[in-house]
Backbone bond lengths (Angstrom), bond angles and torsions (degrees), N, CA, C in turn:
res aa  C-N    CA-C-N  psi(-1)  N-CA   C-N-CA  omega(-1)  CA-C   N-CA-C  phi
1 X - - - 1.457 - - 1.525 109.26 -
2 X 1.347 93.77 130.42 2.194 92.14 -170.51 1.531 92.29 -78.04
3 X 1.639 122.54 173.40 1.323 120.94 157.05 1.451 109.18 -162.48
4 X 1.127 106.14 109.72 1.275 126.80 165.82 1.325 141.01 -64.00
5 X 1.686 115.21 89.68 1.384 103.00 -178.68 2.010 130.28 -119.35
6 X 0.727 101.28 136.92 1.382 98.29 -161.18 1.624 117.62 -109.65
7 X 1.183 124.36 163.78 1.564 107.87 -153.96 1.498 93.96 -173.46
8 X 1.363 106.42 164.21 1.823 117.01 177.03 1.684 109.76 104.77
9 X 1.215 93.90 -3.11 1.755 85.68 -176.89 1.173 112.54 -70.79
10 X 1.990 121.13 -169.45 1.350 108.28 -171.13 1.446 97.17 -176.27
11 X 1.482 107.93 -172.19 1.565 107.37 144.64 1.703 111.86 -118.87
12 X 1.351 105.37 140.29 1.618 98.62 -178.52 1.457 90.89 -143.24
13 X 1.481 83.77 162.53 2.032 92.81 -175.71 1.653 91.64 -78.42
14 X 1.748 102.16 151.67 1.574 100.31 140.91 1.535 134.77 -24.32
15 X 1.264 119.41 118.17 1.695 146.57 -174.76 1.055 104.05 67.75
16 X 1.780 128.05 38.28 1.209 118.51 141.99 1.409 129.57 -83.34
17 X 1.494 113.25 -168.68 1.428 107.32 -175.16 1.944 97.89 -137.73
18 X 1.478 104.99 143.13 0.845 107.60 161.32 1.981 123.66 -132.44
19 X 0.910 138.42 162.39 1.568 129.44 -178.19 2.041 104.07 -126.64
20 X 1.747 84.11 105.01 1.837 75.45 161.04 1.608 132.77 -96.37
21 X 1.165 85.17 -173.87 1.952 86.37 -175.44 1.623 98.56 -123.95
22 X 1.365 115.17 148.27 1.390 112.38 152.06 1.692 106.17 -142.64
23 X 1.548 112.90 113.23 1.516 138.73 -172.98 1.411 96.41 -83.31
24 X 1.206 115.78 122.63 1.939 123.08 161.48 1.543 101.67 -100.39
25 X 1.193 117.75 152.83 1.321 153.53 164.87 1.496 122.72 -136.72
26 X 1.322 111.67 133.32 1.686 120.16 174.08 1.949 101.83 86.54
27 X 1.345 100.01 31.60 1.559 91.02 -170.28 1.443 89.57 172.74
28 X 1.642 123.01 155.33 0.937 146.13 -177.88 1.654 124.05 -115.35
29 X 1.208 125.91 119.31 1.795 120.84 -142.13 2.034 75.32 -97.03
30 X 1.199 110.35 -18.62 1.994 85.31 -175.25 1.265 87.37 -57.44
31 X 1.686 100.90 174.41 1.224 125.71 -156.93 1.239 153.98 65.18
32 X 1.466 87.06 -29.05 1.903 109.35 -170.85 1.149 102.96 -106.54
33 X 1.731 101.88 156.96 1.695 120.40 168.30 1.208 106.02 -65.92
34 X 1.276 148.60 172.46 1.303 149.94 149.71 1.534 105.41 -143.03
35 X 1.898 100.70 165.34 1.174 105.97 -166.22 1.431 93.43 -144.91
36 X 1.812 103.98 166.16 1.689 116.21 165.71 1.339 92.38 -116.08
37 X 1.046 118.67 161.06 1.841 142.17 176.17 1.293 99.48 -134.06
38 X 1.331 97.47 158.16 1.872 104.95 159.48 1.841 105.49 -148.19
39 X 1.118 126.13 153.88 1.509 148.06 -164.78 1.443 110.01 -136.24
40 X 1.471 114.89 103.47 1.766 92.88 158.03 1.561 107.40 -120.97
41 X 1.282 123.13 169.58 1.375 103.97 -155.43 1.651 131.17 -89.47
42 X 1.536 104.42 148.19 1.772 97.29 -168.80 2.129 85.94 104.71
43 X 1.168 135.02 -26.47 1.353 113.68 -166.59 1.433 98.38 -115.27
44 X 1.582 124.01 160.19 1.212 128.48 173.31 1.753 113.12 -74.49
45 X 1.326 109.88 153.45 1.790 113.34 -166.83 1.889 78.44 -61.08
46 X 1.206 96.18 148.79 1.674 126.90 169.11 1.669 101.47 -116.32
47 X 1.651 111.50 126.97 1.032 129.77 154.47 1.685 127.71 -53.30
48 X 1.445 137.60 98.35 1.502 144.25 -164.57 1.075 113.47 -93.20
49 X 1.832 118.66 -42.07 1.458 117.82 -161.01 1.591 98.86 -160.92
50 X 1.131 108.81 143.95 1.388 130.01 174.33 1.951 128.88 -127.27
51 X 1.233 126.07 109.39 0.947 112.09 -161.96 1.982 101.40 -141.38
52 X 1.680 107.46 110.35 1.110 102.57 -168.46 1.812 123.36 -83.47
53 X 1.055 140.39 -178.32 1.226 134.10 -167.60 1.693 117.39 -55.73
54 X 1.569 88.81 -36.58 1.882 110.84 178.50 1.533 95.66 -53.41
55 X 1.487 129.41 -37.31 1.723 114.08 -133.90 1.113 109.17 103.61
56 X 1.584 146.50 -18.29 1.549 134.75 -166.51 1.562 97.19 -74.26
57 X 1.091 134.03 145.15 1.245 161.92 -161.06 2.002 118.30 -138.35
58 X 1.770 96.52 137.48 1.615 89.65 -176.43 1.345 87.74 -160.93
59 X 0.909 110.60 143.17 1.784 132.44 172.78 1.653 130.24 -120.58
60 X 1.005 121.57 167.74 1.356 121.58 -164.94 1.334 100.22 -93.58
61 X 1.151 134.84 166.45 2.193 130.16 177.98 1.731 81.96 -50.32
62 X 1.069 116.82 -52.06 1.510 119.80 -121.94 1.518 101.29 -65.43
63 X 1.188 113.29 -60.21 1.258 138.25 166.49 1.929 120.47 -40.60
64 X 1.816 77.15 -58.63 2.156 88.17 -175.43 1.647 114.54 -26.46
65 X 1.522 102.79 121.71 1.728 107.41 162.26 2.102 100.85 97.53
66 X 1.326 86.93 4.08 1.854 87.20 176.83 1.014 100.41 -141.26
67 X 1.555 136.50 -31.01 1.724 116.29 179.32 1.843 101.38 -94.08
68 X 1.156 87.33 -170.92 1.626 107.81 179.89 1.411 106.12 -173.64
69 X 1.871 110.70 112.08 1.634 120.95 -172.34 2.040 84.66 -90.41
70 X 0.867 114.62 157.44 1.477 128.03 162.15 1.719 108.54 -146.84
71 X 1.182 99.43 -167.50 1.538 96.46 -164.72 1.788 90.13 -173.49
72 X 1.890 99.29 142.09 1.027 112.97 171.25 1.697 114.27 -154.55
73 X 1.597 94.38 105.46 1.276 103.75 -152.12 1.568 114.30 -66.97
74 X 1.665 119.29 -28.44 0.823 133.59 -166.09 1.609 102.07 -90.68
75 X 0.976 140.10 22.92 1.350 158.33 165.68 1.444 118.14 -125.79
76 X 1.218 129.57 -17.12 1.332 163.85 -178.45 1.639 95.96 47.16
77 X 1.345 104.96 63.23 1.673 123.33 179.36 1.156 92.88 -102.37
78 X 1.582 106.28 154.63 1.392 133.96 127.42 1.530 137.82 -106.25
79 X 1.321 147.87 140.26 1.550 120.72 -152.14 1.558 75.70 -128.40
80 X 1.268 99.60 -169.32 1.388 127.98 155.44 1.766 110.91 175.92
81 X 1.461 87.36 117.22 1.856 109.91 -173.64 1.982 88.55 -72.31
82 X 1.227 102.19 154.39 1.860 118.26 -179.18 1.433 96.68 -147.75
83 X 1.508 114.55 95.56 1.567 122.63 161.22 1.463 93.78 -88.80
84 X 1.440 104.91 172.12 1.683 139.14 153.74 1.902 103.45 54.77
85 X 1.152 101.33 34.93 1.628 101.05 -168.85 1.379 112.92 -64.35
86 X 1.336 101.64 154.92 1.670 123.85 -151.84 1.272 110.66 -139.00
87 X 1.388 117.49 122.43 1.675 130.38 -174.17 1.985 107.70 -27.56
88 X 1.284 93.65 -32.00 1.788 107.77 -174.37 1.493 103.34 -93.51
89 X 1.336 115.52 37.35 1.187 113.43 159.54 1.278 110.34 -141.18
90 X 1.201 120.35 29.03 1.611 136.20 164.80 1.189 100.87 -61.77
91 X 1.183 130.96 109.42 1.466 113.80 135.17 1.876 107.81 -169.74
92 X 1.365 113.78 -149.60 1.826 106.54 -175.30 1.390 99.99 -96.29
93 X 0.933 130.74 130.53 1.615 141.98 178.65 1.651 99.93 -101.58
94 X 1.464 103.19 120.28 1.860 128.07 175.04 1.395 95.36 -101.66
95 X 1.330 115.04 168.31 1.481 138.33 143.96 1.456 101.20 -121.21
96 X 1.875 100.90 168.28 1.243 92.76 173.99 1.809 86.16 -170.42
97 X 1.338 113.15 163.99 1.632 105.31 163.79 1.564 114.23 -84.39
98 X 1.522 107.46 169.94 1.589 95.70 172.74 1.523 98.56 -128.76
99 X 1.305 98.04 131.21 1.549 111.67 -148.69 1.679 94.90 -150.17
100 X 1.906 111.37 138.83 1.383 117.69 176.36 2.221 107.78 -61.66
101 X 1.382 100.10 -28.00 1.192 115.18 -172.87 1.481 115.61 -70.06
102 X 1.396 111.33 -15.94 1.637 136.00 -171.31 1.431 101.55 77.97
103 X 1.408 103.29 -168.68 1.473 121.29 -160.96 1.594 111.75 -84.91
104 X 1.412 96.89 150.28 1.227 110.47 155.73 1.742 125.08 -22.39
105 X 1.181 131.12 168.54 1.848 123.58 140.32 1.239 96.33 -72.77
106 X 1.153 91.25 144.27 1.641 115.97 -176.21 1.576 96.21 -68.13
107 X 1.291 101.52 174.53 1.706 114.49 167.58 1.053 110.52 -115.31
108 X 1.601 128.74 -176.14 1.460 131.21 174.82 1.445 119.35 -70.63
109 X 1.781 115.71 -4.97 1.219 96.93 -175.01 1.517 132.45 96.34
110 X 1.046 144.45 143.20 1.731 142.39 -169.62 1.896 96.82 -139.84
111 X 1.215 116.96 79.93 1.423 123.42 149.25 1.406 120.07 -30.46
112 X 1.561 110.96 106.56 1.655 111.03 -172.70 1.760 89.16 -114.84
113 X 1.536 100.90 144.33 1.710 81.93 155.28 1.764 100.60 -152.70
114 X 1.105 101.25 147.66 1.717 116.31 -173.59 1.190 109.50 -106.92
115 X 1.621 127.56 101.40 1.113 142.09 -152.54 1.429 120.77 -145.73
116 X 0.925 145.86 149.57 1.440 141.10 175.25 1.574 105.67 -120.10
């Protein structure tokens, strides 16, 4: 059973920065694409960051030029750096792989909120 847990969230004022983690267990992240999501509530999870086994990297408009997905396989991490944060980036931040088979079970999630 994989399990996904993710961590680093917070509350930070506008144009702070925060860096999350997402730790796998029961499964091995080499190989795979991986992803960050975010959810706030009443909306469907939105795709943020994409980062394939190579290192290739892709972001959403919204995000582009302030996050940064990295990856460390041998830790079987996923990160994601959060510069210049913005009230509209409140919400629960997932990881997940991206896979023809679909995703992982989700995890609980890392509650960020950008607040003053």
């Amino acid at each position: 059973q994989v399990q996904l847990v993710e961590s680093g969230g917070g509350l930070v004022q506008p144009g702070g920065a925060l860096r999350l983690s997402c730790a796998a267990s029961g499964s091995s992240l080499s190989g795979r694409s991986m992803a960050w999501y975010r959810q706030t509530p009443g909306k469907q999870r939105e795709l943020v960051a994409t980062i394939t086994n190579g290192g290739r990297t892709s972001y959403a408009d919204s995000v582009r030029g302030r996050f940064t997905i990295s990856r460390d396989n041998a830790k079987n991490t996923v990160y994601l750096q959060m510069n210049s944060l913005k009230p509209e980036d409140t919400a629960v931040y997932y990881c997940n792989r991206i896979a023809d088979l679909g995703p992982w079970p989700w995890g609980q999630g890392t509650q960020v909120t950008v607040s003053s």
